[in-house]
MIKERO-687347 format. One record per residue: residue number from 1; residue in three letters; z, x, y of N, C-alpha, C in turn. Coordinates in Angstrom, 2 decimals, decimal comma. Each point is the difference from the previous one (the first is absolute). Example, Ala and Ser with C-alpha at 12.3 -4.5 7.8 and 13.67 -1.06 7.14 Angstrom:
// MIKERO-687347
> 1	ALA	7,80	13,19	-5,69	0,00	-0,89	1,19	0,00	0,90	1,20
> 2	SER	-0,72	-0,35	1,05	0,06	0,82	1,19	0,73	-0,77	1,09
//
This chain:
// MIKERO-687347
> 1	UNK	0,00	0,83	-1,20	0,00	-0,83	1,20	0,00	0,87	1,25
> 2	UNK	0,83	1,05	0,15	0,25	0,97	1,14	-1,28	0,96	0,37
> 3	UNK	-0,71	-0,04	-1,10	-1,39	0,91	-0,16	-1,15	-1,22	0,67
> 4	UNK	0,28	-1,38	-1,07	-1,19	-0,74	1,14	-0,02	-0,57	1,54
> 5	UNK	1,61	0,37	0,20	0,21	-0,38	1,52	-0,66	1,45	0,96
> 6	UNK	0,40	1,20	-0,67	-0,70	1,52	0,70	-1,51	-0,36	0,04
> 7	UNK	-0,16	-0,28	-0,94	-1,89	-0,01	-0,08	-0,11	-0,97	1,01
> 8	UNK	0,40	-1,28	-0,17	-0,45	-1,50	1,39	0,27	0,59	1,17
> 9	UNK	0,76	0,83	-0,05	0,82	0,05	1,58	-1,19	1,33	0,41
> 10	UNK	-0,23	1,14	-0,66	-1,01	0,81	0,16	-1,38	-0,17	0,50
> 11	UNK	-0,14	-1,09	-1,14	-1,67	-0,10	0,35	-0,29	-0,92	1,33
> 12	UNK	1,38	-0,68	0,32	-0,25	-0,80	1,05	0,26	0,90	1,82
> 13	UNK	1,02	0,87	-0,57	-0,38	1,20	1,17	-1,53	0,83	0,16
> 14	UNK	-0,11	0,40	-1,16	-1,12	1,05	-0,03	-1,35	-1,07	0,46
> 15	UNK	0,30	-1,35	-0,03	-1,28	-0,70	-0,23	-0,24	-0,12	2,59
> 16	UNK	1,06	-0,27	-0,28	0,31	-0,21	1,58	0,53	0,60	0,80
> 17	UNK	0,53	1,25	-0,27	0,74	0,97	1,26	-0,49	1,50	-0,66
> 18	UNK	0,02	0,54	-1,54	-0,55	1,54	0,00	-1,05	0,06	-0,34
> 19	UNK	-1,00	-0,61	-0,28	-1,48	0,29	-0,44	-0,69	-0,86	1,71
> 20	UNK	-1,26	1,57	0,65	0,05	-0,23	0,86	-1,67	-0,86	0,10
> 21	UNK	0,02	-0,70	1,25	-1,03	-0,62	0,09	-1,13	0,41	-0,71
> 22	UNK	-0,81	-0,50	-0,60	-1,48	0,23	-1,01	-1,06	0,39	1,79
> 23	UNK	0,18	0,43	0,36	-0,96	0,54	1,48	-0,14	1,46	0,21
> 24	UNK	-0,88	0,18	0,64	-0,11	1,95	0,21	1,01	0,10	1,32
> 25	UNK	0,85	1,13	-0,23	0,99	0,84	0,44	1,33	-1,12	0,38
> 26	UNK	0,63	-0,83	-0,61	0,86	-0,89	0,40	1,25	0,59	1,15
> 27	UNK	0,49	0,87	-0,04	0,83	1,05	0,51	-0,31	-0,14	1,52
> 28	UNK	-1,27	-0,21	0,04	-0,89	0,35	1,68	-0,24	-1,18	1,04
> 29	UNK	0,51	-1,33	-1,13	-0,11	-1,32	0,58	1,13	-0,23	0,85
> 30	UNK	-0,09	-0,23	1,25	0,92	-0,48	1,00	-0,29	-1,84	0,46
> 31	UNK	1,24	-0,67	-0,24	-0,62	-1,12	0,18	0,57	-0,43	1,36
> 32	UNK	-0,89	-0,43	0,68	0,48	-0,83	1,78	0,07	-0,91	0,29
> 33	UNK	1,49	-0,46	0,24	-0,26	-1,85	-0,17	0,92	0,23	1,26
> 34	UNK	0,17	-1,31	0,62	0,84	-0,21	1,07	1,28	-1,26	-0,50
> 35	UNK	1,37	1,05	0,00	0,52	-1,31	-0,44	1,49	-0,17	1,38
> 36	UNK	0,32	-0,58	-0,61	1,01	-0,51	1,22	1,18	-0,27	-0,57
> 37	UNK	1,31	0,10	0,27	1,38	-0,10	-0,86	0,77	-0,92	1,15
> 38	UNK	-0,19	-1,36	-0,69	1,07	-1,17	0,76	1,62	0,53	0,31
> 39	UNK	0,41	-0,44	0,87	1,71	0,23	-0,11	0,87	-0,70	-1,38
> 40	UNK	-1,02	-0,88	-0,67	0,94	-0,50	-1,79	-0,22	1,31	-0,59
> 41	UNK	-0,65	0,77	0,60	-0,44	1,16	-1,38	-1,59	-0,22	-0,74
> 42	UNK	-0,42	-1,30	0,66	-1,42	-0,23	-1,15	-1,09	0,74	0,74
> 43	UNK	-0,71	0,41	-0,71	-1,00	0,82	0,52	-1,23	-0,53	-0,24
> 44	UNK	-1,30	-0,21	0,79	-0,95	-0,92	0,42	-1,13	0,84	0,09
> 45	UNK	-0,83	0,00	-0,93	-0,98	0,93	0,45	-1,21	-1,24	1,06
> 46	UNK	-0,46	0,98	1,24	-0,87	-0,86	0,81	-1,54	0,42	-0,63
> 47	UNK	-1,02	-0,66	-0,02	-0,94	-0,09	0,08	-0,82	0,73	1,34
> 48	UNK	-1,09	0,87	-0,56	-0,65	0,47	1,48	-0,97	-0,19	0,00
> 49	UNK	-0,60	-0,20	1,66	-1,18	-0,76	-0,11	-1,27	1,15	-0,27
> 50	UNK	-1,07	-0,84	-0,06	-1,78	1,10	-0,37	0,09	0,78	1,20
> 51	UNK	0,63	0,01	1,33	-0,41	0,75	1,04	1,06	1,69	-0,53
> 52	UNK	1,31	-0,24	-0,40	1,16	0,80	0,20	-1,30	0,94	-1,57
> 53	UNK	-0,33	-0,95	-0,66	-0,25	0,66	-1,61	-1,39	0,99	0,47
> 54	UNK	-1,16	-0,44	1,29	-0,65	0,48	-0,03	0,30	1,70	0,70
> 55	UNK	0,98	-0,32	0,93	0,95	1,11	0,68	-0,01	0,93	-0,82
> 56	UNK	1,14	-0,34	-1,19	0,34	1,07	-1,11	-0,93	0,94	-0,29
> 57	UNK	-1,20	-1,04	-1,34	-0,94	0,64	-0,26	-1,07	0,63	0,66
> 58	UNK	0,11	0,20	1,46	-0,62	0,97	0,72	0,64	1,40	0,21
> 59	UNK	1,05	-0,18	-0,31	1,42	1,27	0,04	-0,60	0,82	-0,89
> 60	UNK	-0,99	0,78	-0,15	-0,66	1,23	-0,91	1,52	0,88	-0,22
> 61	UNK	-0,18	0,00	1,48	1,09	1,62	-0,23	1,72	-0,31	-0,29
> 62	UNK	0,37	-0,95	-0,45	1,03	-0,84	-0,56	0,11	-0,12	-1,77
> 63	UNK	-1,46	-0,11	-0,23	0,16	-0,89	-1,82	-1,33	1,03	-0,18
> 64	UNK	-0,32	0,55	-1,41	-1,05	-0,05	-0,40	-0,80	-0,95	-0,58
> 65	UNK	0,41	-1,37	0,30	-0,59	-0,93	-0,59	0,62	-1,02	0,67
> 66	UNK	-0,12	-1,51	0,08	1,16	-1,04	-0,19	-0,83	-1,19	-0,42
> 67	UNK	1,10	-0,79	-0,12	-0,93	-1,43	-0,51	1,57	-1,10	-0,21
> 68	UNK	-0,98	-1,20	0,13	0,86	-1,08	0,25	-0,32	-1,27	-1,05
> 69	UNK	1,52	-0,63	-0,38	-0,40	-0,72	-0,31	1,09	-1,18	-0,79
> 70	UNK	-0,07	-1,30	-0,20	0,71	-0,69	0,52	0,74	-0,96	-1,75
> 71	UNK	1,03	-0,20	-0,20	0,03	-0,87	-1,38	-0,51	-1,38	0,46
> 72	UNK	-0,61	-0,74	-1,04	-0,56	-1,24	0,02	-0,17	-0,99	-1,43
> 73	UNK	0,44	-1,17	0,46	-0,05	-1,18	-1,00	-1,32	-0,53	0,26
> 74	UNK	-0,80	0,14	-1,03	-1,68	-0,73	0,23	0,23	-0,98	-1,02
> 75	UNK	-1,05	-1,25	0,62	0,12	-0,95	-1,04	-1,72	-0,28	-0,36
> 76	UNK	0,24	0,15	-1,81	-1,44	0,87	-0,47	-0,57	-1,12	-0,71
> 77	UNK	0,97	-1,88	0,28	-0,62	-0,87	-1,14	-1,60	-0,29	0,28
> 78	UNK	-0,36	-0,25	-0,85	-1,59	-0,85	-0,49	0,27	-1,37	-0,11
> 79	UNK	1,26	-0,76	0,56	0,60	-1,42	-0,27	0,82	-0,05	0,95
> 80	UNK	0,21	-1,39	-0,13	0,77	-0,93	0,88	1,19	0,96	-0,42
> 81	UNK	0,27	0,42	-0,65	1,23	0,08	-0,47	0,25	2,10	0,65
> 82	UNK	1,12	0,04	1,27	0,12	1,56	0,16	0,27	0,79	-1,23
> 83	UNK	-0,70	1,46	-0,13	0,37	1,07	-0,77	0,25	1,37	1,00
> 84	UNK	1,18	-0,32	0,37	0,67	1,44	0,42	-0,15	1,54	-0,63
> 85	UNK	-0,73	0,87	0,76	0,37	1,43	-0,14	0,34	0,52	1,06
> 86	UNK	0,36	1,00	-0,90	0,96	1,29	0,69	-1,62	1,29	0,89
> 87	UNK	0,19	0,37	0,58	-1,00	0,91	0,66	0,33	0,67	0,99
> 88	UNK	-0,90	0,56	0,94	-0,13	0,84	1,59	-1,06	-0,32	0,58
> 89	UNK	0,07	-0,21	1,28	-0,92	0,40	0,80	0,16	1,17	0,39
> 90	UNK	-0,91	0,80	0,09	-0,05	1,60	-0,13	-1,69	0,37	1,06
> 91	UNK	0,01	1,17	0,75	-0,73	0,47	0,62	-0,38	1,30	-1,07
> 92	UNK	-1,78	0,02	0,65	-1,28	0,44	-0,52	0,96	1,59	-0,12
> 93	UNK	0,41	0,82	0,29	0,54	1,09	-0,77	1,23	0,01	-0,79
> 94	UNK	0,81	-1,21	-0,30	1,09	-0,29	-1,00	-0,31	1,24	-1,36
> 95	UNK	-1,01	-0,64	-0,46	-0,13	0,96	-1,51	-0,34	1,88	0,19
> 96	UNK	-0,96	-0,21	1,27	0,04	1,90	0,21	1,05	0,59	0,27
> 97	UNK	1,22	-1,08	1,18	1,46	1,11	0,29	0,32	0,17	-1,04
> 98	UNK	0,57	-0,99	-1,32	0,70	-0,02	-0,98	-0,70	0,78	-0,88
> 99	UNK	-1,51	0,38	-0,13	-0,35	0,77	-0,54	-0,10	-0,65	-1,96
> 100	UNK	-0,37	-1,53	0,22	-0,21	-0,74	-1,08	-1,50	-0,31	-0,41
> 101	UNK	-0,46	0,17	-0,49	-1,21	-0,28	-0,58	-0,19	-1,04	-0,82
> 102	UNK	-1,47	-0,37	-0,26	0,24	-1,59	-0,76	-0,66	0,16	-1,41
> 103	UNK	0,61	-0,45	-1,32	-0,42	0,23	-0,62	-1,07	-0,89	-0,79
> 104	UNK	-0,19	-0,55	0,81	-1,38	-0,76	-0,03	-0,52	-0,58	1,17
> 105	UNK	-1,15	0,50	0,50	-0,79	-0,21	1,09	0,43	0,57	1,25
> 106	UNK	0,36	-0,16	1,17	0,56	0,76	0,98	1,44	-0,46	0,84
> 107	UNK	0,42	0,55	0,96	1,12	-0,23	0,85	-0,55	-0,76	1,35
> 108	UNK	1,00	-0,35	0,71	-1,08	-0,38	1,79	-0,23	1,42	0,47
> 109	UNK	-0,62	0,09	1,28	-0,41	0,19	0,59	-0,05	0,20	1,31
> 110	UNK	-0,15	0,70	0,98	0,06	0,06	1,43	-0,86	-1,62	0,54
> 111	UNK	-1,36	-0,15	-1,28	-0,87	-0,26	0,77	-0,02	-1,93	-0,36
> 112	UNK	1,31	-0,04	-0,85	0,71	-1,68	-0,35	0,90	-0,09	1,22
> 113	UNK	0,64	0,99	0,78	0,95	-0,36	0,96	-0,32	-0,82	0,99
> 114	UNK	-1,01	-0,81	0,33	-0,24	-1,10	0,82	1,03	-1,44	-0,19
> 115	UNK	0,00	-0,77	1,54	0,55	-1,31	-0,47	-1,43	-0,63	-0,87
> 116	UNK	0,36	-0,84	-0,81	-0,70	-0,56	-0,51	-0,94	0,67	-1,41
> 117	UNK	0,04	1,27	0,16	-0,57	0,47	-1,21	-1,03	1,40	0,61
> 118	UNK	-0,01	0,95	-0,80	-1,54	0,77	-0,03	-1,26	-0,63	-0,22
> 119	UNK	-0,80	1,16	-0,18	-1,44	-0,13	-0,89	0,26	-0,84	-0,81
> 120	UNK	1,05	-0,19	-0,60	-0,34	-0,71	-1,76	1,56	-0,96	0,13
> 121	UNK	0,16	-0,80	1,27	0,79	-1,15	0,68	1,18	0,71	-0,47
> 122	UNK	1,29	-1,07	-0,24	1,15	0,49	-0,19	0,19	0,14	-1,86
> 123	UNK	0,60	0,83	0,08	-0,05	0,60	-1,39	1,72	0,36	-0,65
> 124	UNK	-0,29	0,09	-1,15	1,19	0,30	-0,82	0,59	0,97	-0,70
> 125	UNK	0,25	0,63	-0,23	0,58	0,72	-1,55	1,24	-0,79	-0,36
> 126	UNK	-0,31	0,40	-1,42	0,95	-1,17	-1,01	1,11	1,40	-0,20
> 127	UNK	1,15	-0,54	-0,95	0,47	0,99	-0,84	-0,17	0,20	-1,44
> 128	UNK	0,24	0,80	-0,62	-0,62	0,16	-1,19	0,51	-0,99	-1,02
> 129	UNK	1,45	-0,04	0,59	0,80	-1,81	-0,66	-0,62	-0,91	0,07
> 130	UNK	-0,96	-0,41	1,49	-0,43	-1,30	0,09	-1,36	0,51	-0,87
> 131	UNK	-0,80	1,03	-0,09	-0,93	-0,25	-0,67	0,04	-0,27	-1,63
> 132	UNK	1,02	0,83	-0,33	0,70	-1,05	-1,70	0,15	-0,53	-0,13
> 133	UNK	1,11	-0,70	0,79	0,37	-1,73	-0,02	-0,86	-0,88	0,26
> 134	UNK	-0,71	-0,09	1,24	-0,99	-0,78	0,47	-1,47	-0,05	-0,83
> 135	UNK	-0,57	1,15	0,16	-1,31	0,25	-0,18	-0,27	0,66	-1,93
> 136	UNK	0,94	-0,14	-0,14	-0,18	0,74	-1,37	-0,73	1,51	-0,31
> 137	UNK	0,23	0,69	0,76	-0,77	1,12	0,08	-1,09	0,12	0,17
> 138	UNK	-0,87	-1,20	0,87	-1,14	-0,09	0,17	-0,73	1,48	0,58
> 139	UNK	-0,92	0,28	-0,34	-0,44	1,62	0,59	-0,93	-0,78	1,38
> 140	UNK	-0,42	-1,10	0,29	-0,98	-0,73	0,76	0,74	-0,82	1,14
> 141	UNK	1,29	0,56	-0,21	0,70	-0,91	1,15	-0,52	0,29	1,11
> 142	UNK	-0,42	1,31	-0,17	-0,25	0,62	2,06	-1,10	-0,71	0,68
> 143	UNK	-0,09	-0,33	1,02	-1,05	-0,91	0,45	0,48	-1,69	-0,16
> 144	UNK	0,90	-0,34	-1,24	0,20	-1,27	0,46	1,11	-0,45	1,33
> 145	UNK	-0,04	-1,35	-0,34	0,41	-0,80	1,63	1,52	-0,51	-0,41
> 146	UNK	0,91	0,40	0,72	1,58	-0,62	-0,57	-0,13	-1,02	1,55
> 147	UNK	0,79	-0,85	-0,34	1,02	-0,89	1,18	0,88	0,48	0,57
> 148	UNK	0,61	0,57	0,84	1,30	-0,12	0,77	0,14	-0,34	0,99
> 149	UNK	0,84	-1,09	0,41	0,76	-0,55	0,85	-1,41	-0,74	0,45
> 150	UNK	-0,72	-0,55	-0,53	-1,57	-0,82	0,12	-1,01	0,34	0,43
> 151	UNK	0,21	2,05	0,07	-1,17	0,91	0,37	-0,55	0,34	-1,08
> 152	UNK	-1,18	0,11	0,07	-0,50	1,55	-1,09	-0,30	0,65	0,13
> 153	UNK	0,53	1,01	-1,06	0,13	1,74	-0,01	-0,57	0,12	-1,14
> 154	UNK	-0,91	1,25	-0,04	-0,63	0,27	-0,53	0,84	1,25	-1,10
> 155	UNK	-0,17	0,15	-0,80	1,03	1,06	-0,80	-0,91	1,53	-0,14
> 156	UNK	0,36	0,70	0,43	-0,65	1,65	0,17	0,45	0,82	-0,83
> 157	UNK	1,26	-0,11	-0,67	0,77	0,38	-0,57	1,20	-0,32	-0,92
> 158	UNK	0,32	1,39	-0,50	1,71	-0,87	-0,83	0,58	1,44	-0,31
> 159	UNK	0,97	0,04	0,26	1,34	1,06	0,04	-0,07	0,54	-1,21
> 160	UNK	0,30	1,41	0,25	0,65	0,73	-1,23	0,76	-0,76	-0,53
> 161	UNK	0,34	0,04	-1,97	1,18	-0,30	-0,21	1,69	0,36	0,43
> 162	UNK	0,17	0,80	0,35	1,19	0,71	0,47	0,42	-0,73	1,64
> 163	UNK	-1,18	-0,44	0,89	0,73	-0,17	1,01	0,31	-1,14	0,15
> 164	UNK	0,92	-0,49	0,76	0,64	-1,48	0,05	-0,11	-0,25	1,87
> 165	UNK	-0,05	0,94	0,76	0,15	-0,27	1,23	0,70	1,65	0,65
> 166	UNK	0,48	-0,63	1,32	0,26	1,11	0,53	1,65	0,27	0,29
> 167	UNK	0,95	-0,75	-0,84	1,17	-0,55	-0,42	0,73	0,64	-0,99
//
């Protein structure tokens, strides 16, 4: 019993605090959020707007890189009926800072960072979860059309197995 509580209790550290992000150079990631600490003690992270974000990422001589990007509940039904996921909205260099590659088809792009979409409208990458679960390992997913939130995105991609986010 004392041996399967070491192992649960292990793998659930190693899974979330010592095995380090699946990204190139994790060590080098600085993350910049703006938060604020109420007088209860609760701490509030604020939201910043596209002007403060475009600021940043002009800061060359600050970051060798940066990128932004936001957690999000999309709703992905094909029915009357909502189907909630979990996701990001994420800007066209998300996958180059992190230094993630896709293991099927590609990542965004500088040239998806438009409102409304690039060359090839607004677009997606899946994760390699949703492409198991969902798609059954379809190798032909890339190019098709998903729903979210009653847009469509076009899917360009799908995540290494290993990465889950930037979390």
């Amino acid at each position: 019993l004392g041996i399967g509580a070491n192992t649960a209790i292990f793998s659930l550290l190693n899974g979330l605090i010592l095995r380090p992000l699946p990204v190139r150079g994790p060590a080098s990631l600085v993350h910049v959020t703006d938060s604020v600490r109420r007088e209860n003690g609760e701490t509030r992270v604020r939201v910043w707007s596209y002007p403060v974000w475009q600021q940043i990422a002009l800061r060359r001589d600050l970051f060798e890189s940066a990128t932004a990007w936001s957690f999000a509940r999309f709703d992905a039904s094909t029915t009357t009926e909502a189907q909630l996921v979990d996701g990001l909205w994420a800007d066209g260099s998300f996958f180059d800072t992190l230094g993630v590659r896709a293991a099927l088809g590609r990542t965004f792009s500088m040239r998806d960072d438009n409102r409304g979409g690039g060359p090839d409208g607004p677009v997606t990458v899946i994760s390699h979860n949703c492409w198991e679960r969902q798609f059954g390992r379809d190798p032909t997913v890339i190019g098709r059309a998903v729903r979210l939130n009653q847009v469509l995105f076009t899917i360009v991609g799908v995540t290494e197995p290993d990465f889950s986010g930037p979390e």
